[in-house]
C-alpha positions in Angstrom: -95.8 -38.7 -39.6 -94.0 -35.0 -39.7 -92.0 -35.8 -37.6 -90.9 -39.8 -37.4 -91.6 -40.5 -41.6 -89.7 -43.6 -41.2 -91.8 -45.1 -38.5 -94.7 -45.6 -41.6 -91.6 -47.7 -43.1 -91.0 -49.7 -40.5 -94.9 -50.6 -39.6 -95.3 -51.5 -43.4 -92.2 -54.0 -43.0 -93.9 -55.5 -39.8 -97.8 -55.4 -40.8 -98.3 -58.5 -39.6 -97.2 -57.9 -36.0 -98.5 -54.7 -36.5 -101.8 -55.3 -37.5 -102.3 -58.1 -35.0 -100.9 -55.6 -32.0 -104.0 -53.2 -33.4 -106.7 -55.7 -33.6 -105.7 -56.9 -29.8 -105.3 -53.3 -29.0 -108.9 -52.7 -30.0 -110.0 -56.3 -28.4 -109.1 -55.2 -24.8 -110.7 -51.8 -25.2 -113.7 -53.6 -26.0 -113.3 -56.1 -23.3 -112.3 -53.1 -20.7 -115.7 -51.1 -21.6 -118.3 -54.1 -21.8 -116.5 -55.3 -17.6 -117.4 -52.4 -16.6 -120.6 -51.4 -18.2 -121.9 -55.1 -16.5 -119.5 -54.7 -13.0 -118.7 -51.7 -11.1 -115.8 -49.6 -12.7 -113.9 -50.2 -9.2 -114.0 -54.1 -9.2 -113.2 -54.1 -12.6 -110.0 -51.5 -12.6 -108.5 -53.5 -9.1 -109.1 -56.5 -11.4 -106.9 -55.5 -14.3 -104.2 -54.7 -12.0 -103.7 -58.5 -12.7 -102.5 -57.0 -16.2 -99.1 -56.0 -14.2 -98.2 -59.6 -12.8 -98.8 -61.3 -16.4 -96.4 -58.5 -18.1 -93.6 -59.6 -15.3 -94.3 -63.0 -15.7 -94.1 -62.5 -19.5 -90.9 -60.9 -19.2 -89.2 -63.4 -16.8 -90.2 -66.5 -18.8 -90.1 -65.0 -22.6 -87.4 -62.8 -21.9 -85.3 -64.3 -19.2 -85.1 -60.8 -17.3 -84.6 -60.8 -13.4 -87.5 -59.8 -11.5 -86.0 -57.9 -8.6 -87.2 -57.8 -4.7 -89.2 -54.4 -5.7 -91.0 -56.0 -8.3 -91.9 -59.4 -6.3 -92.9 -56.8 -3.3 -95.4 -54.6 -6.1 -96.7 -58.3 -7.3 -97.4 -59.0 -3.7 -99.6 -55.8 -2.7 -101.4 -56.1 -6.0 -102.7 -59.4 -4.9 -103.5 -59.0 -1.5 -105.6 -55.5 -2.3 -107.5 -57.8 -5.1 -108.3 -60.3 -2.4 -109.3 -57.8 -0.2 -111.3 -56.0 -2.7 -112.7 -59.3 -4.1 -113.5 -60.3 -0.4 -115.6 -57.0 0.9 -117.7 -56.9 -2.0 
């Protein structure tokens, strides 16, 4: 607020899409802390890493950004340690 004053501006001329990015903001903390009171905190985190594939996804088919041979490689490891995880415990 010192230092950015206008940022209070702009939130109150997008409350809407700000308030709804708090209240999901607060939903997946929520979510995040009951998973892994009622699973192990390591099943639970490996899980999440799903989080990464829907934000590329997102960005590919919302966006129309190019999802380079890096990212499709990252994709790729991420699901193969989750099976592997998923599949030793």
């Amino acid at each position: 607020m010192v230092k950015e004053r206008e940022q209070l501006r702009l939130i109150g001329e997008n409350l809407r899409a700000s308030t709804f990015i708090g209240f999901t903001s607060v939903a997946g903390s929520v979510g995040w802390f009951t998973a892994i009171s009622l699973q192990e905190a390591a099943l639970v985190k490996t899980l999440g890493q799903m989080e990464f594939l829907v934000t590329l996804l997102i960005t590919y088919l919302y966006f129309g950004e190019r999802i380079s041979a890096r990212e499709y490689s990252g994709m790729a490891l991420v699901v193969v340690s989750i099976l592997l995880l998923l599949r030793a415990s």
